[in-house]
Each structure stands twice: as structure tokens, then as C-alpha cells.
C-alpha positions as CSV (number, residue, x, y, z in Angstrom):
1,X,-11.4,7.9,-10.8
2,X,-13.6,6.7,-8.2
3,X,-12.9,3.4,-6.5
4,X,-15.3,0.7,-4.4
5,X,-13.7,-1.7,-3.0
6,X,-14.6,-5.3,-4.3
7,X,-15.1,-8.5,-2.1
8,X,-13.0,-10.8,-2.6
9,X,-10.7,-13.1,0.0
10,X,-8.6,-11.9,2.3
11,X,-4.7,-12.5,1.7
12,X,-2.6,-14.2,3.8
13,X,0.6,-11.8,4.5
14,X,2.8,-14.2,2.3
15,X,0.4,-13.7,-0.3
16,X,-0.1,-10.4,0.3
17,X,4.1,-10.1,0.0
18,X,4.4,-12.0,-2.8
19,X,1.6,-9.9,-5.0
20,X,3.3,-6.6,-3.7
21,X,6.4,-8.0,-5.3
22,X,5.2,-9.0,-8.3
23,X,3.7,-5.0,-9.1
24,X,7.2,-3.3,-7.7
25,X,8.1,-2.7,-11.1
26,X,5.0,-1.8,-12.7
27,X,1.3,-1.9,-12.3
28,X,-1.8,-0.7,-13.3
29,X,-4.0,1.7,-11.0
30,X,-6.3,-1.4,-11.7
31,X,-4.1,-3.9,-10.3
32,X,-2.7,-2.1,-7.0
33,X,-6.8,-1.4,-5.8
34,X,-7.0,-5.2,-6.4
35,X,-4.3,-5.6,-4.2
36,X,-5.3,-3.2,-1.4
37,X,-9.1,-4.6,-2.1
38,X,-7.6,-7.8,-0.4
39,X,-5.3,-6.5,2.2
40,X,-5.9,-7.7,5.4
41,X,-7.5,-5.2,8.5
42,X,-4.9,-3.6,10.3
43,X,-5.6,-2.6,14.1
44,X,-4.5,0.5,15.0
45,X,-2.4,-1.1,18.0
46,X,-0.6,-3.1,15.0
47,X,0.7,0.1,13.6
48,X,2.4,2.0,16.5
49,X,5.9,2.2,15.2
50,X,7.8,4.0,12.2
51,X,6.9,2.2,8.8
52,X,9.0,2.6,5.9
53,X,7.4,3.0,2.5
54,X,7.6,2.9,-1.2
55,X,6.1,3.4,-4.8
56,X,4.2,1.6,-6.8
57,X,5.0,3.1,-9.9
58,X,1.3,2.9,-11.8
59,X,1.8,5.5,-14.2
60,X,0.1,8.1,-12.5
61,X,1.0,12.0,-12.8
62,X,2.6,12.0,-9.5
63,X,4.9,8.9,-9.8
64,X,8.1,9.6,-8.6
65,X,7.2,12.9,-6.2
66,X,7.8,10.6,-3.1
67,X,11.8,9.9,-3.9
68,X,12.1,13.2,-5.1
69,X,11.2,14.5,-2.0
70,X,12.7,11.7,0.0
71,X,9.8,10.7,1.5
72,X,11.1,8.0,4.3
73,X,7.7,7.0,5.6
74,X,5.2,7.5,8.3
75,X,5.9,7.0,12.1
76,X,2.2,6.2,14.2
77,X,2.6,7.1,18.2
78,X,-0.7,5.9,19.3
79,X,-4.9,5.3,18.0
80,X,-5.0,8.9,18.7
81,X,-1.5,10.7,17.5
């Protein structure tokens, strides 16, 4: 499946919490694009740090790998790390 990303407003981060939220328990591959689609640009500076993650479980093929291999997140030193 190929996506292109749609215009459409930016979310504030409340928003952008509150619809991240609302597709923890299920979504469609449809709806989670449509939420990245409206995610606001991160700077690289913004992301220096460790980030934990999760799953949106979409039905895809490979939900569930990430906990099974106890996948804790991504840590970013720097623009170029």
C-alpha cells in the first residue's frame, strides 16, 4: 500500500494526544496515516533524548512483533547520530 500524505491542518499537541488516544485500542491503517498526515514537524533538536514507544494495533501482519520483542523505544544523540 502506497501512501501520500494529504493536506490538511496541523494538530495542536492536545489534539494530536487526544486522537492518539482515541486509536490505542484499535484503528484502521486508514485512520493512523490520517493521524500522522496531521502531526506537527518535529526538529531534529526536539528529538535528542530516549523516546518510549508503542503500538497501534491496525491489524496489520506484524502487530504485536514490537512487545514480543520488547521493543522499549528509540534513544536520538544528535541531528547526526
Amino acid at each position: 500500500m502506497q501512501h501520500m500524505k494529504q493536506a490538511h491542518p496541523e494538530l495542536s499537541v492536545d489534539e494530536a494526544r487526544a486522537a492518539l488516544r482515541g486509536l490505542e485500542q484499535q484503528a484502521t491503517p486508514e485512520a493512523a496515516l490520517a493521524l500522522f498526515d496531521r502531526l506537527p514537524t518535529v526538529r531534529d533538536t526536539e528529538m535528542i533524548g530516549a523516546w518510549v514507544g508503542s503500538e497501534i494495533t491496525t491489524g496489520h501482519g506484524l502487530n504485536g512483533a514490537l512487545g514480543a520483542f520488547h521493543w522499549h523505544g528509540k534513544r536520538f544523540e544528535g541531528p547526526e547520530a
